[in-house]
C-alpha positions in Angstrom: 0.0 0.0 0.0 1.7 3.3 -0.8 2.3 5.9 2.0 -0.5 8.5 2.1 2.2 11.0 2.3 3.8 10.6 -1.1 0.6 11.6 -2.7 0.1 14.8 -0.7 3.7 15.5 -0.9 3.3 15.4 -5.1 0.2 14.0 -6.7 0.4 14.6 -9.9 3.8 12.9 -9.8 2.6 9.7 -8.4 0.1 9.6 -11.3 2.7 10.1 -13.6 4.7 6.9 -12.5 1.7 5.0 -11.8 0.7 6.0 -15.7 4.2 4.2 -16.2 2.2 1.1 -15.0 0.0 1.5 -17.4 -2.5 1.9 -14.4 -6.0 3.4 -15.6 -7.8 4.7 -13.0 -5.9 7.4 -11.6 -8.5 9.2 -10.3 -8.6 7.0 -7.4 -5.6 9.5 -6.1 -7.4 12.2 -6.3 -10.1 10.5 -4.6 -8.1 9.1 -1.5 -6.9 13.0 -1.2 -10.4 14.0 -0.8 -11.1 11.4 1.6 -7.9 12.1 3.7 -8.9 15.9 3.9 -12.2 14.6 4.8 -11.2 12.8 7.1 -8.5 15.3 8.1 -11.2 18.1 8.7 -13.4 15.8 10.6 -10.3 15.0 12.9 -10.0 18.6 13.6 -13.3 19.6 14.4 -13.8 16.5 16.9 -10.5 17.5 18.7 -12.3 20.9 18.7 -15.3 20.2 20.2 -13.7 17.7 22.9 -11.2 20.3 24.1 -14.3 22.9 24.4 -16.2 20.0 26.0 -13.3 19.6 28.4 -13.0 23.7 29.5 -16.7 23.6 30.0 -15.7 20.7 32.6 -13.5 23.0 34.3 -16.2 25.5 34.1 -19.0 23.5 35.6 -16.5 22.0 38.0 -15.7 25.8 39.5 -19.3 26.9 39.5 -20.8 24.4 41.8 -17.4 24.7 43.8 -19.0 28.4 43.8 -22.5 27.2 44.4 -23.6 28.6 41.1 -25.6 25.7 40.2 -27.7 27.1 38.1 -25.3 28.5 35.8 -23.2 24.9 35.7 -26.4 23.4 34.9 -27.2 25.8 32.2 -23.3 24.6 31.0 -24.6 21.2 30.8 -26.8 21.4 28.4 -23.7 22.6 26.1 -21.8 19.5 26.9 -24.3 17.3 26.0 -24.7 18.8 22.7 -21.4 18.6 22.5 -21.0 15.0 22.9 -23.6 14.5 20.1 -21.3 16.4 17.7 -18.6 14.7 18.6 -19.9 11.6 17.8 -21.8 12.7 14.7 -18.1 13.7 13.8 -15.8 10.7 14.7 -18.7 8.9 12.6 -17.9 10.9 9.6 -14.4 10.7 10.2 -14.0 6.5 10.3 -16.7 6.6 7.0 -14.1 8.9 5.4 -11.1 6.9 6.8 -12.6 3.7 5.4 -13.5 4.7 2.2 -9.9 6.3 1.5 -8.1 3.2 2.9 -10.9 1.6 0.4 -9.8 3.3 -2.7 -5.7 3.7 -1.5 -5.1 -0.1 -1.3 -6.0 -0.3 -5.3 -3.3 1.6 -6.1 -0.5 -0.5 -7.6 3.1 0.7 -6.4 4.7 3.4 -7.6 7.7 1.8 -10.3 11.3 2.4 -9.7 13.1 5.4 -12.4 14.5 2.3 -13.7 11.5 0.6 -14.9 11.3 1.1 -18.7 8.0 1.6 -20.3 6.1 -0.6 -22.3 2.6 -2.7 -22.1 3.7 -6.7 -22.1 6.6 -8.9 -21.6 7.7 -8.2 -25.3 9.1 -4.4 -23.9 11.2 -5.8 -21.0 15.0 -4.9 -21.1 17.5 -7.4 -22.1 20.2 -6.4 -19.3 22.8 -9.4 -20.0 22.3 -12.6 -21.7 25.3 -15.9 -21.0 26.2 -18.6 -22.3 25.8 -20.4 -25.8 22.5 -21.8 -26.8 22.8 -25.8 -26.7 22.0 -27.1 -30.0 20.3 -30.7 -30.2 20.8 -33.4 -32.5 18.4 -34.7 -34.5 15.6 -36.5 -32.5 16.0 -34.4 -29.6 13.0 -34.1 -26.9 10.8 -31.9 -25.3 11.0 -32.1 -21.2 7.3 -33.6 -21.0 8.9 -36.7 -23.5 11.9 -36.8 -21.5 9.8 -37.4 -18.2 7.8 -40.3 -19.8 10.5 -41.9 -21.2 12.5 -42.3 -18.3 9.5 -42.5 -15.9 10.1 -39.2 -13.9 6.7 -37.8 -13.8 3.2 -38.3 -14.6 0.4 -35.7 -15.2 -1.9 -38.1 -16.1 -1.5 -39.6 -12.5 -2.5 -36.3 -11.2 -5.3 -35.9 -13.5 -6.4 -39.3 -11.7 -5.9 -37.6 -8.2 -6.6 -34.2 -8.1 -6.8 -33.4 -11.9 -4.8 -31.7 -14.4 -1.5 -29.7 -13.7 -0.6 -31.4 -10.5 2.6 -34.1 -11.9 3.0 -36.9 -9.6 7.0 -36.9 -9.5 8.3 -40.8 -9.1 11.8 -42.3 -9.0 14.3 -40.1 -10.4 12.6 -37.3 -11.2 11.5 -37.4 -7.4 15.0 -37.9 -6.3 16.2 -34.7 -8.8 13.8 -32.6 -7.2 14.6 -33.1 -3.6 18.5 -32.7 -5.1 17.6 -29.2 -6.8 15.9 -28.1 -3.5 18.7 -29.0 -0.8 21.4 -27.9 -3.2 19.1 -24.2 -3.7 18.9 -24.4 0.7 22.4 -25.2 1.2 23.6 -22.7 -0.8 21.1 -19.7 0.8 21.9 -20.7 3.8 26.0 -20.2 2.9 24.6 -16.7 2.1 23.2 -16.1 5.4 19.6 -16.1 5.1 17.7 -18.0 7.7 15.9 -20.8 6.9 12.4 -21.3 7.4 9.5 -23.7 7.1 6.4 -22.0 6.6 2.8 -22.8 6.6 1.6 -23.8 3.2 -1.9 -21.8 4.1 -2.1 -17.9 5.6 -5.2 -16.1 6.7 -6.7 -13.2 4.7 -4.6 -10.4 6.6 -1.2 -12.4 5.5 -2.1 -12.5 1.9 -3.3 -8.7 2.4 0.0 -7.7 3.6 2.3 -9.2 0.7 0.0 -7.5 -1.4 -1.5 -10.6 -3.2 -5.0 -9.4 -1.8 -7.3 -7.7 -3.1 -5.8 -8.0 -6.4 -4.9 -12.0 -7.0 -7.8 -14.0 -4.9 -8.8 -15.4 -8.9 -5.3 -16.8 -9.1 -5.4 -18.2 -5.4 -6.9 -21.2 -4.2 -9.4 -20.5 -1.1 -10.1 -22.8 1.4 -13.9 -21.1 1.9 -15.0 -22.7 5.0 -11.6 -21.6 7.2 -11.2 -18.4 5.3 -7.4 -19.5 4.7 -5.5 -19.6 1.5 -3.3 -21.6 -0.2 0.1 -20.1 -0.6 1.3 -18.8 -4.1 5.2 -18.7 -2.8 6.7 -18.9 0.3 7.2 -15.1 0.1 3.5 -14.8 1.6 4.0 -16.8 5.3 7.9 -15.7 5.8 7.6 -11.5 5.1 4.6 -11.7 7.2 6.7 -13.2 10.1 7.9 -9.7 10.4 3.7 -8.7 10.2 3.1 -5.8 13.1 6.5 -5.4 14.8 8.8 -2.8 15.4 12.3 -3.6 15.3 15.4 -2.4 16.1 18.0 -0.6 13.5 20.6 -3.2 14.6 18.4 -6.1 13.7 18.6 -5.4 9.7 19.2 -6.9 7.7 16.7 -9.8 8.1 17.6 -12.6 5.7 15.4 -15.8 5.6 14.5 -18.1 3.1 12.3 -21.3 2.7 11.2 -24.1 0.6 7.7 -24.8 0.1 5.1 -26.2 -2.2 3.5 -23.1 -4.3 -0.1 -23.4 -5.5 -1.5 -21.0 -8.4 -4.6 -21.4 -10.4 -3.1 -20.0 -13.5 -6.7 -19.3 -14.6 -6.9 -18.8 -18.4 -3.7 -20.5 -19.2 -3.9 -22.4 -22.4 -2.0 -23.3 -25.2 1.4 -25.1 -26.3 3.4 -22.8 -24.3 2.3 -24.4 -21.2 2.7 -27.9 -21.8 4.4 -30.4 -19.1 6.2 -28.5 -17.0 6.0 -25.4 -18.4 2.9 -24.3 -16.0 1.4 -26.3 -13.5 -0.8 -25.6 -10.3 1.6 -27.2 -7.7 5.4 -26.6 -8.0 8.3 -26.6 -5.4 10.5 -23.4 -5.2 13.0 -22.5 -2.6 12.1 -18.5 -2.0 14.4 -16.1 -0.4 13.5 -12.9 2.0 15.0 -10.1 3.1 13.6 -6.8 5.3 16.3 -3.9 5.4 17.0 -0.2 5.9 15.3 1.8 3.4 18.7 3.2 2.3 19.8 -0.1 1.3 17.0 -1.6 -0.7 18.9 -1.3 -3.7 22.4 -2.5 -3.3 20.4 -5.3 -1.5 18.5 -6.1 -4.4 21.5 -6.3 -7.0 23.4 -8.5 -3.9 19.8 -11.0 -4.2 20.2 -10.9 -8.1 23.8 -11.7 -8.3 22.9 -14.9 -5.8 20.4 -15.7 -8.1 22.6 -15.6 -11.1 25.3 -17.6 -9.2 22.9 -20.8 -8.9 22.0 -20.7 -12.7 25.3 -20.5 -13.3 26.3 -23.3 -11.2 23.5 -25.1 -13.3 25.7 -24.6 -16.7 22.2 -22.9 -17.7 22.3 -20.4 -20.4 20.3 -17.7 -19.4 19.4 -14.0 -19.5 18.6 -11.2 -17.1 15.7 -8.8 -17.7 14.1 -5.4 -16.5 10.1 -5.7 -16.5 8.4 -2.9 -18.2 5.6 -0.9 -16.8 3.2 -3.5 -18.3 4.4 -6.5 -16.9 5.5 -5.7 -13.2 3.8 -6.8 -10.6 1.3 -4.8 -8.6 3.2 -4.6 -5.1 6.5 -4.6 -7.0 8.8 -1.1 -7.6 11.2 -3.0 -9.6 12.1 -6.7 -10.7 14.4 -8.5 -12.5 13.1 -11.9 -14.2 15.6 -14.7 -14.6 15.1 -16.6 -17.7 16.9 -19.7 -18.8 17.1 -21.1 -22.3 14.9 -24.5 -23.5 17.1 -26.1 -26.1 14.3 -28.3 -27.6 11.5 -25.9 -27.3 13.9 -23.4 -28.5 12.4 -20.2 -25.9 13.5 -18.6 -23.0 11.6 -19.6 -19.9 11.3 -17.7 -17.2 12.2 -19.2 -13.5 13.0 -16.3 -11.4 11.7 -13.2 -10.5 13.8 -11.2 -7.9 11.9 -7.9 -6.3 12.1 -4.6 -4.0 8.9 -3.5 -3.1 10.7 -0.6 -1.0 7.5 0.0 1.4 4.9 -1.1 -0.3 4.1 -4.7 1.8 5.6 -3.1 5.3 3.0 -0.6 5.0 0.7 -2.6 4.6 1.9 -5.1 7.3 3.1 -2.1 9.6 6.7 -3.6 9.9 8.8 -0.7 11.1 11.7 0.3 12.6 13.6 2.8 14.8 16.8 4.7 13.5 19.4 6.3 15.4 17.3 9.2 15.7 14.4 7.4 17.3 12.8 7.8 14.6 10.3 5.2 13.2 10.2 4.6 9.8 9.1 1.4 7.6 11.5 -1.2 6.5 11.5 -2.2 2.8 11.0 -5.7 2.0 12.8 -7.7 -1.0 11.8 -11.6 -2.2 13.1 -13.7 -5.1 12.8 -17.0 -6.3 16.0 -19.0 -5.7 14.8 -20.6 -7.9 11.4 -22.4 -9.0 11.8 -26.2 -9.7 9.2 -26.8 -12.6 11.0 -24.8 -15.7 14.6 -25.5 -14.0 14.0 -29.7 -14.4 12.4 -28.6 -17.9 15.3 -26.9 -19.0 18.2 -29.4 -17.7 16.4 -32.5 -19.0 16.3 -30.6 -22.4 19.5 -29.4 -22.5 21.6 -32.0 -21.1 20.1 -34.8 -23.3 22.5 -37.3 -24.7 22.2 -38.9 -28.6 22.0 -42.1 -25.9 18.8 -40.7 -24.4 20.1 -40.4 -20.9 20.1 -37.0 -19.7 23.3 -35.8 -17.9 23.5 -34.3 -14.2 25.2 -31.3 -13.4 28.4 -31.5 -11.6 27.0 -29.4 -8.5 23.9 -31.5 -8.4 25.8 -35.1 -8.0 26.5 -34.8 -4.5 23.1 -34.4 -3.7 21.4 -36.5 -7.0 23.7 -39.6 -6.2 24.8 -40.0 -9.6 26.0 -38.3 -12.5 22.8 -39.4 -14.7 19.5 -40.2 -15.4 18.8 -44.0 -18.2 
């Protein structure tokens, strides 16, 4: 949720970057302001009338001291108009207050300098792009022909038991995910971030606070009768660890990470381009967190890409690193970087991390704060990125490490934790 005070401070320049966004209804700034001076003026004249409500207390107090009751008594009748105001007021101030805080959590964040403009994914910036794209030999196949062939995973199982785009993962395509996973932990954990297992549901207020309500319930699933929802990441339970408290300067940076199942409806997603693994409902990914001084959001962020980019490189994965446009950032997000590796057989870049700073958006919402030197308290910004998602990972190093054999090598990283240097 952005700070009411960056819209007083310069309205028309929050529309302007919100424009950036691609955002439509700006009006809904204009409309919070009203509300806040609504509110605002409401505020005023209830303080008003209490402190004339409490000199008349002094008043009445001192006349029957006097023995002026008749006077106090005519007094009375003042303060009990007065209290009717008052609440008549503090009534129109908590409509007001709820109808801005209505209209200011549908505003999206307000995009970083940084984020170019454009409407889809086809504007992002191409930042750097390594490695040289594997080319196949003939009869090369696709990830989901891989999987069958060597038994790995099967979505028709899943159809059977909870219906399409959950894979059942058996054998060694069980055992290669539990390898990707500790070998992902291991190595955030060597970085310093703490790990965590979190619950795979959170209430509404959790999924409020990172930002995914109200603008994702459709891509959630809801578990109506308790009111909870499935997670979409891990980023949802572990920011909100930090949900309500005040912390001390000293105590940043706060680095966690977990690994959890992830659960998206991915309503509306058709087509080719999400075939096997490509797009699925239920997905492992290892997710890393961190909660730091407001001054250091950035460097922090380029520290969380470059770990990022160290994994896929340990992976022997070509890949590239992009800048989302305006379009195709996220709602909480000020600026992301998408990690995207390269699919040899489907010849396309896939993307299988996203690594972002909202600055304040979520700790406003979530009302995660700390004190500086000054005693001072100001909001923490909050960072996540995904470090890294299994389903397009397994995708692209089945693809890409398949031998004119058919057995699919294993990177050397991945061994000590795989148990063997192949898969057939």
């Amino acid at each position: 949720m952005l700070e009411l005070r960056k819209l007083r401070d310069d309205a028309e320049a929050v529309k302007a970057k919100l424009a950036i966004k691609n955002f439509k209804d700006l009006h809904l700034v204009d409309d919070v302001l009203k509300l806040d001076e609504q509110r605002r003026s409401a505020q005023l004249e209830v303080d008003n009338l209490k402190s004339e409500s409490n000199q008349l207390a002094k008043q009445i107090g001192q006349l029957f001291k006097e023995g002026k009751r008749e006077e106090a008594d005519k007094i009375k009748v003042r303060t009990v108009e007065l209290k009717g105001l008052v609440k008549e007021k503090e009534e129109s101030m908590k409509t007001a207050e709820t109808q801005m805080e209505a209209a200011l959590v549908l505003l999206p964040n307000i995009p970083h300098e940084s984020v170019p403009p454009g409407t889809s994914e086809e504007d992002n910036k191409v930042n750097k792009e390594r490695g040289e794209k594997p080319v196949l030999g003939e009869g090369a196949l696709p990830h989901w022909e891989i999987l069958e062939k060597h038994h790995l995973m099967s979505l028709e199982l899943g159809v059977k038991i909870a219906g399409a785009g959950f894979p059942v993962f058996t054998g060694d395509g069980a055992r290669l995910q539990r390898a990707l996973v500790a070998f992902f932990l291991d190595e955030a954990n060597n970085a310093g971030y703490l790990e965590v297992i979190p619950p795979l549901l959170v209430n509404e207020q959790s999924a409020f606070g990172t930002g995914q309500l109200p603008d994702k319930e459709g891509q959630m699933y809801h578990v109506t009768n308790d009111d909870l929802y499935m997670i979409p990441t891990a980023e949802v339970p572990i920011t909100n660890i930090y949900r309500g408290e005040l912390l001390k300067e000293d105590q940043l940076p706060i680095k966690m990470c977990g690994h959890s199942q992830c659960f998206r409806r991915e309503a509306g997603s058709y087509g080719a381009h999400v075939r096997g693994l490509n797009r699925v409902h239920q997905f492992e990914k290892v997710e890393i967190v961190q909660l730091v001084h407001p001054d250091k959001s950035y460097e922090v962020l380029n520290e969380m890409a470059a770990h990022v980019e160290g994994l896929i490189q340990k992976l022997g994965l070509t890949y590239r690193i992009l800048t989302l446009c305006g379009g195709d950032v996220s709602f909480a997000s000020a600026l992301t970087y998408d990690f995207e590796v390269w699919s040899a057989a489907q010849e396309r870049w896939l993307e299988v991390s996203s690594v972002s700073n909202f600055e304040t958006f979520q700790t406003n919402r979530m009302k995660t704060r700390f004190k500086d030197e000054n005693k001072k308290t100001q909001l923490v910004h909050s960072l996540n990125g995904s470090a890294l998602a299994l389903p397009r990972i397994i995708a692209t190093l089945l693809e890409n490490n398949q031998q004119a054999d058919g057995s699919v090598t294993i990177p050397a990283v991945l061994v000590p934790y795989f148990g063997k240097d192949k898969i057939g």
